[in-house]
C-alpha positions as CSV (number, residue, x, y, z in Angstrom):
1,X,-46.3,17.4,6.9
2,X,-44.7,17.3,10.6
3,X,-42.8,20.3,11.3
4,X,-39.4,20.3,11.2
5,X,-39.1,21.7,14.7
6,X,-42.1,19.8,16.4
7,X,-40.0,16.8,14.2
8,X,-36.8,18.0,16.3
9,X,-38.0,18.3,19.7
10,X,-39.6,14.8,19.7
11,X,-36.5,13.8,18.4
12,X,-34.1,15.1,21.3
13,X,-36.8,13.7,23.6
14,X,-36.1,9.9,22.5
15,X,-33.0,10.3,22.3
16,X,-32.2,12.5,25.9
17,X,-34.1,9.9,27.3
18,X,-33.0,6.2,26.0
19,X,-29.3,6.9,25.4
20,X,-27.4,9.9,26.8
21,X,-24.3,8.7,25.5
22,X,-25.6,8.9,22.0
23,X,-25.9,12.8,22.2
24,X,-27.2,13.9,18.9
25,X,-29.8,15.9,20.3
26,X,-27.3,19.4,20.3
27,X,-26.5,18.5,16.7
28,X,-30.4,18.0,15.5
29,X,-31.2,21.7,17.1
30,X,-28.1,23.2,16.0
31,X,-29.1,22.0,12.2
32,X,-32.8,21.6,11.6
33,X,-33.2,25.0,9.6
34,X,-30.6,22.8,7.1
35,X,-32.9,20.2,7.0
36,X,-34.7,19.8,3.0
37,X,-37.2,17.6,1.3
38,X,-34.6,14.8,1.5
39,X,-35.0,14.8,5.1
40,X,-38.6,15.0,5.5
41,X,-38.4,11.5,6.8
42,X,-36.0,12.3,9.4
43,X,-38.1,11.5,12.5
44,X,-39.0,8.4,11.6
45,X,-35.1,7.5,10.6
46,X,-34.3,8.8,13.9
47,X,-36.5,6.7,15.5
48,X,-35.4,3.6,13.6
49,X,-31.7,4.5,14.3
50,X,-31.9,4.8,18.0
51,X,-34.4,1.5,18.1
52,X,-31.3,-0.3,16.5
53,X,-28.9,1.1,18.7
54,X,-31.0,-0.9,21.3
55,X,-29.1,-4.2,20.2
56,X,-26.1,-2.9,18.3
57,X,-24.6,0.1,20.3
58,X,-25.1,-0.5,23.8
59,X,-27.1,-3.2,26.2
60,X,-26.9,-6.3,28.0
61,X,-27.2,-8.5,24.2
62,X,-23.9,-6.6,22.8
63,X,-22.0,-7.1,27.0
64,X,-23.5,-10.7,26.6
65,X,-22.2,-11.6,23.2
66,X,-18.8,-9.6,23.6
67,X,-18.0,-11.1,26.6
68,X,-18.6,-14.7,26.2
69,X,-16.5,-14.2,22.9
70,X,-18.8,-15.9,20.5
71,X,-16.9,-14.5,17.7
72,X,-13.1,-13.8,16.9
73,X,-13.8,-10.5,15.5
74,X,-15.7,-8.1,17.9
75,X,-16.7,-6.7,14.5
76,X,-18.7,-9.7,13.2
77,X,-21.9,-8.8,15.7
78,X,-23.0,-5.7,15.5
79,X,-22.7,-5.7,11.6
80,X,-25.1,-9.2,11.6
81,X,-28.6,-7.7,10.5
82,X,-31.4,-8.9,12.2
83,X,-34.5,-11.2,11.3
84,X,-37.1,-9.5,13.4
85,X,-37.5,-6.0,15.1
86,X,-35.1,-5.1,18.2
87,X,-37.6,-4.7,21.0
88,X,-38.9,-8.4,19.8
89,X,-35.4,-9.9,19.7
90,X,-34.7,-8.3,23.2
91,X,-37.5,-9.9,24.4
92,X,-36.6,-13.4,23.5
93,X,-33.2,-12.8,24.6
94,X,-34.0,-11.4,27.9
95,X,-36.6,-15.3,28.0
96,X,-33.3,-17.2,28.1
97,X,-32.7,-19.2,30.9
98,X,-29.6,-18.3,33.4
99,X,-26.8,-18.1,33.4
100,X,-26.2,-17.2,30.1
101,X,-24.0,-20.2,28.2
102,X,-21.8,-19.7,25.5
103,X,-23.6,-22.4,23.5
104,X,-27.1,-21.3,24.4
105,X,-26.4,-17.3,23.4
106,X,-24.5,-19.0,20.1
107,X,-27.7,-20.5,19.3
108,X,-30.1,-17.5,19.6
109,X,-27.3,-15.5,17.1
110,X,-27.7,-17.9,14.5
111,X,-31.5,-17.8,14.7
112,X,-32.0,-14.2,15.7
113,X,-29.6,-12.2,12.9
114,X,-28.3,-12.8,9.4
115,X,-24.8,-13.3,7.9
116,X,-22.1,-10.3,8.9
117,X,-22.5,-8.1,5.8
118,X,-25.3,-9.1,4.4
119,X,-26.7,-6.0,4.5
120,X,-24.6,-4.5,1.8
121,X,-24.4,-5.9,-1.7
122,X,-22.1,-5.7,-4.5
123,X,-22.8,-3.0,-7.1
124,X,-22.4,-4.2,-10.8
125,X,-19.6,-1.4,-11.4
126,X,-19.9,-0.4,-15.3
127,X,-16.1,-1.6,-16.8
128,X,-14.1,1.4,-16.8
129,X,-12.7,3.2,-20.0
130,X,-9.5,2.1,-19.7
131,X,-8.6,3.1,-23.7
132,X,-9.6,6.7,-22.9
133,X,-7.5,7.4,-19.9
134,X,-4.5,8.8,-21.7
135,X,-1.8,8.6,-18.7
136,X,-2.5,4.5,-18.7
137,X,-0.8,4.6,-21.7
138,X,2.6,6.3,-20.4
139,X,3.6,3.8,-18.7
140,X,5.9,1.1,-18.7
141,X,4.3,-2.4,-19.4
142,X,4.6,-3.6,-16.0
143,X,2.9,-0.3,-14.6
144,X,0.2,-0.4,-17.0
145,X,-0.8,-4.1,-16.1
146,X,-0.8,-3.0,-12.3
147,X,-2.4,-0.1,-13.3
148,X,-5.1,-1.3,-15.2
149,X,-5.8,-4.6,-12.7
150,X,-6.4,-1.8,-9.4
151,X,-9.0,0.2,-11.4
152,X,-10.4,-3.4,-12.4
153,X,-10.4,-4.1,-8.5
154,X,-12.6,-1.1,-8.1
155,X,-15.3,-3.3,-9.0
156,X,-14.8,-5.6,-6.4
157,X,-14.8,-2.8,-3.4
158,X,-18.5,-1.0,-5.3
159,X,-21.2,-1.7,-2.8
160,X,-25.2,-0.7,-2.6
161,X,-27.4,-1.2,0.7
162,X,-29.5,-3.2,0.8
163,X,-33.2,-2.7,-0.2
164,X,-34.1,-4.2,3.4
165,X,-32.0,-1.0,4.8
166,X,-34.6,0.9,3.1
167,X,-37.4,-1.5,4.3
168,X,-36.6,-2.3,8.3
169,X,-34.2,0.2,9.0
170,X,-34.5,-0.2,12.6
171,X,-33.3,-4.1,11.8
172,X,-29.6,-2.8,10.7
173,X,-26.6,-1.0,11.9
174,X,-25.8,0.0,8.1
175,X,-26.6,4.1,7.3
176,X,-28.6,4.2,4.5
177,X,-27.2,4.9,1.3
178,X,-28.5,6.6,-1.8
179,X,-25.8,6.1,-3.9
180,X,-23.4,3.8,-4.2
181,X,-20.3,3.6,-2.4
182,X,-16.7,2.0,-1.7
183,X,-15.2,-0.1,1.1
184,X,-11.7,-0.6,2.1
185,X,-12.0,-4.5,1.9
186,X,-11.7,-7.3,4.2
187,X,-13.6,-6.9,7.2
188,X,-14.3,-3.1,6.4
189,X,-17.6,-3.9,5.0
190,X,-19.0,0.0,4.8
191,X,-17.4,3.2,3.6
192,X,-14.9,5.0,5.9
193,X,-14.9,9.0,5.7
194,X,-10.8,9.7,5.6
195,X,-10.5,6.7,3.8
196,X,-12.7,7.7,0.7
197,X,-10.5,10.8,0.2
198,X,-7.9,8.6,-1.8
199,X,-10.7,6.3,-3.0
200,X,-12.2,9.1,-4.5
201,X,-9.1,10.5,-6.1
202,X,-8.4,7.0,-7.3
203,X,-11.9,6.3,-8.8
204,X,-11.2,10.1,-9.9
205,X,-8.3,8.7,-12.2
206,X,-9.7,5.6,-13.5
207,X,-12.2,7.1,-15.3
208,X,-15.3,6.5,-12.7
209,X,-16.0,10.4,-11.6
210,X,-19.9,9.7,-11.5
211,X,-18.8,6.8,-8.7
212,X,-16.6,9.4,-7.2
213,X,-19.3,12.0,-7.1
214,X,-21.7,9.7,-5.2
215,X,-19.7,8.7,-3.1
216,X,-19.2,12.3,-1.8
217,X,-22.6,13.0,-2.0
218,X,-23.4,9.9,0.5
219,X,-20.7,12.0,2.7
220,X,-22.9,15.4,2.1
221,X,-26.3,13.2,3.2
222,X,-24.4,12.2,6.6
223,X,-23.9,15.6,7.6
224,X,-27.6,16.9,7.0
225,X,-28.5,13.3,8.9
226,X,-25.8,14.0,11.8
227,X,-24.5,17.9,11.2
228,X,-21.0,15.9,10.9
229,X,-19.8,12.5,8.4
230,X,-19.3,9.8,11.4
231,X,-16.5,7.8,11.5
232,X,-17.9,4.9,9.0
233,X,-21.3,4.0,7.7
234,X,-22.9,2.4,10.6
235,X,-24.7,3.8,13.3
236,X,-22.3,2.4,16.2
237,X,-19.5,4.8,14.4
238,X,-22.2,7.7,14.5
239,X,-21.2,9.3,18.2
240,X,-17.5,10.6,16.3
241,X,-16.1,11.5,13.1
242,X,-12.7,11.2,11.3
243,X,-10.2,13.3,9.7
244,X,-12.6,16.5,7.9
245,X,-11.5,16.1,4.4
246,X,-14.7,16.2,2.9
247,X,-14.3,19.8,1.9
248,X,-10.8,18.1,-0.1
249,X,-13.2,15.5,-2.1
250,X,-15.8,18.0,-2.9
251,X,-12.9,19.9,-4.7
252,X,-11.1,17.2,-6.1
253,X,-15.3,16.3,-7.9
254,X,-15.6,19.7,-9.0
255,X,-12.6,20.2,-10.5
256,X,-13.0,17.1,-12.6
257,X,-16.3,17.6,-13.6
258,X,-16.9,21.3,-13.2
259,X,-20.8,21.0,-11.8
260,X,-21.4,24.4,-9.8
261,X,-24.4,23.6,-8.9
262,X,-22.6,20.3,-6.7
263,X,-20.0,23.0,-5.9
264,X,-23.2,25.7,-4.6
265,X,-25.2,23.2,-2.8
266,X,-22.4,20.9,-1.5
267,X,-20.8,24.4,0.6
268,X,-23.8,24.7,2.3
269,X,-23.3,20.8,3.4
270,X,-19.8,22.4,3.9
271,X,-20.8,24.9,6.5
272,X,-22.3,22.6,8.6
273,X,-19.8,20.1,9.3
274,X,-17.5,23.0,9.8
275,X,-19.8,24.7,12.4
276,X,-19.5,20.8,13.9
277,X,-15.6,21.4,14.2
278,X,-16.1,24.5,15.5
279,X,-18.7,24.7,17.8
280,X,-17.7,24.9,21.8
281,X,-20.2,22.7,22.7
282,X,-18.6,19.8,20.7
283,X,-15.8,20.0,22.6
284,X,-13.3,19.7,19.9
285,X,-12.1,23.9,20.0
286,X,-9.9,24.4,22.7
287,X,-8.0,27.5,23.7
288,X,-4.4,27.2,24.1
289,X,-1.7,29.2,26.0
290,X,1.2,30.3,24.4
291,X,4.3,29.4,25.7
292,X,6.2,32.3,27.8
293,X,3.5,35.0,27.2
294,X,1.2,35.0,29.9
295,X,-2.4,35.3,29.2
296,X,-2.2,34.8,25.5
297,X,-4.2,32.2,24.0
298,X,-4.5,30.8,20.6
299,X,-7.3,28.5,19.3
300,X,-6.8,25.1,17.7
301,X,-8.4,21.7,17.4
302,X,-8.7,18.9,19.0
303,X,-10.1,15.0,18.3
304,X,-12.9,14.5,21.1
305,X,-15.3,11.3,21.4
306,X,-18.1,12.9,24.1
307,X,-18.9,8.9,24.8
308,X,-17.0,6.8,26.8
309,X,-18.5,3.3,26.3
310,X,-16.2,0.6,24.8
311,X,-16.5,0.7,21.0
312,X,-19.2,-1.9,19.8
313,X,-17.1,-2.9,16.8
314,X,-14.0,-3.7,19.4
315,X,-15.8,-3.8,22.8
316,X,-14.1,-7.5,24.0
317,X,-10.6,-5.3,23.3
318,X,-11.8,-2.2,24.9
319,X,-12.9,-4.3,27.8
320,X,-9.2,-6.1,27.7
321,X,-7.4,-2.4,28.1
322,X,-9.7,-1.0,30.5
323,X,-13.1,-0.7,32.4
324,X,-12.4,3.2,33.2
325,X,-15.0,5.6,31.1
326,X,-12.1,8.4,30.6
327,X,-10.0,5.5,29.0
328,X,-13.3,4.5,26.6
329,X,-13.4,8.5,25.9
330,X,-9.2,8.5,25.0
331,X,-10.1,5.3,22.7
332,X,-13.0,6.7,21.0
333,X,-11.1,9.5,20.3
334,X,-7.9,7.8,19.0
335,X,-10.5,6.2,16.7
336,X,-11.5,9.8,15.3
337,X,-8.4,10.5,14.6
338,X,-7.6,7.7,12.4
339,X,-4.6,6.7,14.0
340,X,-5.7,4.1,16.0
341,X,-3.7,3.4,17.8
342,X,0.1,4.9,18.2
343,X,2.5,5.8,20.7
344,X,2.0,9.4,19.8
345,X,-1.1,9.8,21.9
346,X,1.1,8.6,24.9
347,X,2.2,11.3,26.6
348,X,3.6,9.1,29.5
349,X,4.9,5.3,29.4
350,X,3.8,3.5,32.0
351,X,6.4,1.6,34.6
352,X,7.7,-0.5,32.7
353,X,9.0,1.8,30.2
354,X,6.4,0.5,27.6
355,X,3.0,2.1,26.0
356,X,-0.2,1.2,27.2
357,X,-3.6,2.1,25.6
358,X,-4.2,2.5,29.2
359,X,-2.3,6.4,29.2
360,X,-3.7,7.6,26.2
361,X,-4.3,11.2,26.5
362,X,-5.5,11.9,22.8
363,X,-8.1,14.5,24.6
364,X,-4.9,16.7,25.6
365,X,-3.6,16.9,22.4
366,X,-4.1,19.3,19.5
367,X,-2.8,17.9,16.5
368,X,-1.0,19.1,14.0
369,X,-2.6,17.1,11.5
370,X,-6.0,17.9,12.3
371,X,-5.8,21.7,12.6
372,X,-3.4,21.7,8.8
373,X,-7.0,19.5,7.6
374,X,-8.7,21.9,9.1
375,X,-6.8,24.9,7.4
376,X,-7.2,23.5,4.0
377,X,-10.7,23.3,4.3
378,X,-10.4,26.8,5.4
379,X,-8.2,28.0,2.3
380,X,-10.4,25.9,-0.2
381,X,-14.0,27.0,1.1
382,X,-12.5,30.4,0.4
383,X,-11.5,29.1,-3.0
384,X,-14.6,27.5,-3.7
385,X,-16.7,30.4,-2.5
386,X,-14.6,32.5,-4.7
387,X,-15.6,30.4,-7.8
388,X,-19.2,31.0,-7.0
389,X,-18.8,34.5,-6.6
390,X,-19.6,34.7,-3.4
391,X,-16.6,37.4,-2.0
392,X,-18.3,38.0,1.3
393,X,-18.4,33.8,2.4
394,X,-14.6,33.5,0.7
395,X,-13.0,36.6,2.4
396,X,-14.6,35.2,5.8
397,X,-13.1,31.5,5.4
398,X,-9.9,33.2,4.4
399,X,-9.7,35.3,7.5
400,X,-9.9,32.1,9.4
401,X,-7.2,30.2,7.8
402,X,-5.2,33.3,8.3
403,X,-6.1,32.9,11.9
404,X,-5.6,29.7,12.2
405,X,-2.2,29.5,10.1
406,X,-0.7,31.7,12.8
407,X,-2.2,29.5,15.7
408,X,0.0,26.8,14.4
409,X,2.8,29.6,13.6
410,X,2.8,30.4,17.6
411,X,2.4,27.0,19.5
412,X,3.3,24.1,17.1
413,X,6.1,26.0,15.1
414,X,9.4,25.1,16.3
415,X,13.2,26.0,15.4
416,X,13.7,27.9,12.2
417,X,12.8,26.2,9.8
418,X,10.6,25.4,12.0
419,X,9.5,21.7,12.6
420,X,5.9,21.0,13.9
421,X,4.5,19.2,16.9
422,X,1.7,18.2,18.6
423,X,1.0,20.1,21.3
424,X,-0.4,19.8,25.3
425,X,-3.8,22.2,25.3
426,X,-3.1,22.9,29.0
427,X,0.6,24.1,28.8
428,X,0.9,24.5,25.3
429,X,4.4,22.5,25.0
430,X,5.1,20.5,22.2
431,X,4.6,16.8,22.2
432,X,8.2,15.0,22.4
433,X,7.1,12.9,19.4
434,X,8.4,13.0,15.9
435,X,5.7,11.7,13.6
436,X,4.7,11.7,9.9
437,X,1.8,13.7,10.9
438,X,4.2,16.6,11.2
439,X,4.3,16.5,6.7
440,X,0.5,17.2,6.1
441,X,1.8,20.9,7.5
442,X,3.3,21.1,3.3
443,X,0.3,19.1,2.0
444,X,-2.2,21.9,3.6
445,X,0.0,24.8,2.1
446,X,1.2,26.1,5.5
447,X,5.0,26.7,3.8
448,X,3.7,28.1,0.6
449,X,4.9,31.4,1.7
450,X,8.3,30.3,3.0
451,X,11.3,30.9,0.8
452,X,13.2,28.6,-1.6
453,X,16.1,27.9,0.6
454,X,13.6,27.2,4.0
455,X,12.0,25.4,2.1
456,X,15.0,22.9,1.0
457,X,16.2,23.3,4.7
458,X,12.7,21.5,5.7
459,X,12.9,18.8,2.8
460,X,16.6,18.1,3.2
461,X,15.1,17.5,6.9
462,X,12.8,15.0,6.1
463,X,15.3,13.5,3.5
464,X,17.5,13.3,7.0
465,X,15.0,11.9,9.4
466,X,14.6,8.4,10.5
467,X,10.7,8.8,9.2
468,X,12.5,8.2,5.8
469,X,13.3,4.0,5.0
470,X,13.7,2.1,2.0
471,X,10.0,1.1,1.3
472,X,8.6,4.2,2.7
473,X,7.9,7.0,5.1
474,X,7.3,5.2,8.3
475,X,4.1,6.3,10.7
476,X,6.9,7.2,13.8
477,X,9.9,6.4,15.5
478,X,8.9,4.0,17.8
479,X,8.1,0.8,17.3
480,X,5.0,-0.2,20.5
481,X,3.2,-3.3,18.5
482,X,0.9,-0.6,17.6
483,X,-0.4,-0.2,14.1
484,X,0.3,3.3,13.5
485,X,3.8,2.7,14.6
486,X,7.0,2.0,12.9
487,X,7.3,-0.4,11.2
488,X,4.5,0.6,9.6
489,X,3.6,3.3,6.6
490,X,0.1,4.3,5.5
491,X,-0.7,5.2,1.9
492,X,-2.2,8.0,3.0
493,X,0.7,9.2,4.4
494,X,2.6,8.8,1.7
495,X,0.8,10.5,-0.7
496,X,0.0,13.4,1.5
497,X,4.3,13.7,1.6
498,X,4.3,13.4,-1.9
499,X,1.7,16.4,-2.9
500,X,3.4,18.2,0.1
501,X,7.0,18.1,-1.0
502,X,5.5,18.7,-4.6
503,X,3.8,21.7,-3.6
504,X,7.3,23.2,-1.9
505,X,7.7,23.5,-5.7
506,X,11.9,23.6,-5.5
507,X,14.1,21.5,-7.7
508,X,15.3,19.5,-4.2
509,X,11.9,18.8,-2.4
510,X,10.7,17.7,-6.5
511,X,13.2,15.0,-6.7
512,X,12.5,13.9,-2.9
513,X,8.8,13.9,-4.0
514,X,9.8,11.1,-6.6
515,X,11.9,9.2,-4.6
516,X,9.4,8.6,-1.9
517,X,6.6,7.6,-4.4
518,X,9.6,5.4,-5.9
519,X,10.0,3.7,-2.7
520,X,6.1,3.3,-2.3
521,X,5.6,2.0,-5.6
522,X,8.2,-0.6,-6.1
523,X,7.1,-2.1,-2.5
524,X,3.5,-1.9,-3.5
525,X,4.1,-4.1,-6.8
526,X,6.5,-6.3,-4.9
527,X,3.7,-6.9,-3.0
528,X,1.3,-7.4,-5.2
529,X,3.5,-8.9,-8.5
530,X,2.9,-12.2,-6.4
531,X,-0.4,-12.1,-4.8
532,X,-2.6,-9.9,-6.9
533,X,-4.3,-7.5,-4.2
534,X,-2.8,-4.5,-2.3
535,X,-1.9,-4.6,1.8
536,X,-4.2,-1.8,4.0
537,X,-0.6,-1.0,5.1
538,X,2.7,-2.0,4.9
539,X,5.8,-2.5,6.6
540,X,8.2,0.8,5.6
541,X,11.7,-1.1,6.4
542,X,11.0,-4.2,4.5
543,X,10.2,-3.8,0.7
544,X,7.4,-6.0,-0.5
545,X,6.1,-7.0,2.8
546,X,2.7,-6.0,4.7
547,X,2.0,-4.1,7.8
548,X,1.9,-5.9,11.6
549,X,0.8,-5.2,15.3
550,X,-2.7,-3.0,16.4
551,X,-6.2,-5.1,17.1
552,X,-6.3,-7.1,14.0
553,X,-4.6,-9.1,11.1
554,X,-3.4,-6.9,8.0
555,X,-6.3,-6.2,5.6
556,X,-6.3,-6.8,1.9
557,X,-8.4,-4.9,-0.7
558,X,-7.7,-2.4,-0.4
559,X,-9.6,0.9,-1.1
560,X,-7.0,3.9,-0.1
561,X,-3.9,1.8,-0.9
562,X,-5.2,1.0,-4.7
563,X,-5.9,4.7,-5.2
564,X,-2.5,6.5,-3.7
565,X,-0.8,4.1,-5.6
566,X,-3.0,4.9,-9.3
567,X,-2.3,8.4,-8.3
568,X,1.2,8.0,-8.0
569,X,1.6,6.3,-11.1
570,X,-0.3,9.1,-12.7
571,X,2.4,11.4,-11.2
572,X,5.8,9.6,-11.9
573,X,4.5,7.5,-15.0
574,X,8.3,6.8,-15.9
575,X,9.2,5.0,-12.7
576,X,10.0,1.5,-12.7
577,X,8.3,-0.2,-10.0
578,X,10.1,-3.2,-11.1
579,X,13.4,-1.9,-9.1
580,X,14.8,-2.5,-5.7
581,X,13.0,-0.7,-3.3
């Protein structure tokens, strides 16, 4: 067999040379004494990847296509599979005759690629044991018939690849799969990495841990492939990642199931995408001073896209904000952090008084979302290791969350009790933003030492703020057209406000706890009482009524929302969801 390092070094040389903005080459080095048997095909997927990238990731076909708008949904393209091999299709694309016309290039599509999709299919999902999940039966009859229709719904969001992934890889821009997994729904047609944290908590609940478990494990395969999970499951999303909550669904699958040998060999995997957080050469570690002590630095986090091409999947919209690479960088980099896109990244508004994509500066931000992520992966490899028995691996990821708890302590802490920010790497001021992102600071455990009454002084806070509406905790303050914006609220969010304030464990944040998953879940079912699906998002002022604004039309499904809202049934089984919001 090829060695793994003559394997590498060819591998960095295609890739160096064809496509410098796809920079996995630092990555492949950095990783290839991880590589196992699973991977002994690795050169030849790397090949196949990068041929495909030829058409779907970059190039004159994508420009061409994009540009003369042949579809409505920038998306549509580069997830059409295609009937030959790149370098033919290039070839008869390059033939056409100029200049290119909307109709002619229409024509070569049709006959040149497949239906969007249809490189996916569905996965006959085994019915769920409804009769043995114990907290179904708890609730009240509406609940339970909501309740038991989203874990039916599960088998409408179970997807496979393909077996011509497996055959013509290089004909696809779907990753390769070896177990099945979950999309969001609508035109999310492949799994998302943040997103399959509360689909995996939901499956988790309704009784389908073996789906859960594969679905991680997909995750765990990206990171040997990569030495990080990329944004979604197709290779234009594989030059940035997402939220890192991996380390949170391999604990979530252990704890339900109680396999250590998952647990051992998934915090390798572990190590790995934490060395890609960590690493200088990523980019995404940044020193920052502390304010009024000269000289003293702390380090924390950062989102950070090294590309700065428009986005395949969105290039005609990238194109419409900007031609500048720095702006394609701030994009891509928005899109890491899953909050694509808000006027929290906007440091500056531009003459007019409004936000523009155009002054994003995501790049000079460390968030305070991603570096409490980051300290619960911390804490819970510690955990995990200590389950194993490995002291000398826990006591080493608990002196980094230490570290990195009083980081955040230093620059993002404000007021006592404090309140949290975003923060400027370069000065180290906090961002003048109030946000929902501020909450995951109780979800990662970063108050668990705080005393009962600062503890109530930071719910009764929250309780206070303008965050808080009737159907919801709302993304921000400002309302920009933007999708992580108010009006809007995020399952996600609400559910990582929900653990939080649970986890403050006082009588007050409790009952605040509850009232927010009240407001959730009687909007949710007014929603859905009607319609029968579940909103990607929805609007937190209005009860009942789905999100708005950001690139495209609200999404139905949908894959995060059904599982926050199973788990918060599971939670508050007595609430009726019938009420008023």
């Amino acid at each position: 067999m090829t060695s793994i390092y003559t394997m590498v070094v060819r591998c960095v040389g295609i890739l160096v040379s064809t496509a410098a903005t796809y920079y996995l080459a630092v990555r492949v080095i950095s990783h290839a004494n991880a590589l196992g048997e699973k991977d002994k095909d690795f050169e030849e997927w790397r090949q196949a990847y990068d041929r495909a990238c030829a058409v779907y990731c970059r190039g004159e076909l994508l420009d061409a296509v994009q540009r003369l708008k042949l579809f409505r949904d920038s998306k549509s393209f580069v997830d059409m599979p295609m009937k030959l091999d790149p370098e033919d299709i290039m070839a008869a694309f390059r033939s056409l005759p100029r200049p290119l016309l909307p109709q002619t290039l229409s024509d070569f599509v049709a006959e040149h690629f497949l239906q969007p999709g249809s490189d996916v299919i569905p996965y006959p999902l085994p019915s769920p044991e409804i009769v043995g999940l114990n907290w179904i039966e708890e609730l009240n009859g509406p609940a339970k018939s909501w309740a038991m229709d989203l874990i039916k719904k599960w088998a409408q969001l179970t997807r496979k690849t393909a077996p011509s992934v497996s055959k013509n890889p290089e004909r696809t821009s779907t990753l390769h799969r070896r177990h099945v997994f979950v999309v969001p729904g609508g035109r999310f047609r492949e799994s998302y990495y943040w997103d399959s944290y509360w689909i995996v908590k939901g499956l988790i609940i309704s009784g389908l841990g073996s789906i859960a478990k594969g679905v991680v494990k997909n995750l765990l395969d990206d990171v040997h492939k990569f030495g990080f999970v990329p944004n979604g499951g197709r290779i234009y999303y594989a030059t940035r990642s997402q939220p890192p909550l991996l380390c949170s669904m391999v604990r979530e699958v252990y704890e339900s199931s109680d396999d250590k040998e998952f647990l051992s060999s998934a915090l390798r995997t572990l190590e790995i995408e934490y060395s890609f957080w960590m690493s200088p050469a990523n980019s995404r570690v940044v020193a920052i001073p502390v304010p009024n002590i000269n000289g003293v630095t702390v380090e924390l986090n950062r989102y950070y896209s090294k590309d700065n091409t428009p986005r395949p999947e969105s290039y005609r919209e990238d194109l419409n904000t900007s031609e500048s690479p720095h702006i394609f960088r701030e994009i891509r980099s928005a899109a890491e952090s899953g909050w694509d896109f808000s006027s929290r990244w906007i440091l500056n508004k531009n003459q007019s008084g409004g936000y523009s994509l155009k002054d994003l500066a995501v790049t000079s931000l460390a968030p305070v979302d991603l570096n409490a992520f980051l300290y619960s992966m911390e804490s819970s490899m510690s955990h995990l290791y200590s389950v194993l028995g490995n002291t000398h691996a826990s006591g080493r990821f608990s002196k980094a969350a230490v570290r990195r708890k009083n980081a955040i302590m230093k620059v993002m802490a404000h007021g006592s009790p404090a309140r949290f920010f975003d923060v400027d790497i370069k000065t180290g001021k906090p961002s003048p933003y109030s946000t929902a992102a501020e909450y995951t600071i109780m979800w990662a455990g970063l108050l668990d030492d705080w005393d009962s009454k600062e503890k109530d002084e930071y719910a009764a806070r929250i309780a206070k703020s303008t965050l808080l509406r009737p159907a919801g905790i709302s993304t921000t303050e400002i309302n920009s057209g933007q999708q992580w914006d108010m009006p809007n609220s995020w399952p996600p969010l609400q559910e990582l406000v929900c653990v939080g304030l649970q986890r403050l464990n006082t009588e007050y944040s409790q009952n605040l706890a509850r009232s927010v998953a009240e407001r959730w879940l009687r909007s949710n079912y007014k929603a859905w009482k009607p319609k029968g699906y579940m909103f990607e998002k929805y609007n937190a002022i209005v009860c009942g009524k789905g999100g708005q604004g950001g690139e495209y039309q609200v999404q139905v499904g949908f894959g995060w929302s059904n599982g926050v809202a199973l788990q918060l049934m599971k939670l508050y089984p007595d609430v009726d969801v019938t009420a008023p919001c």
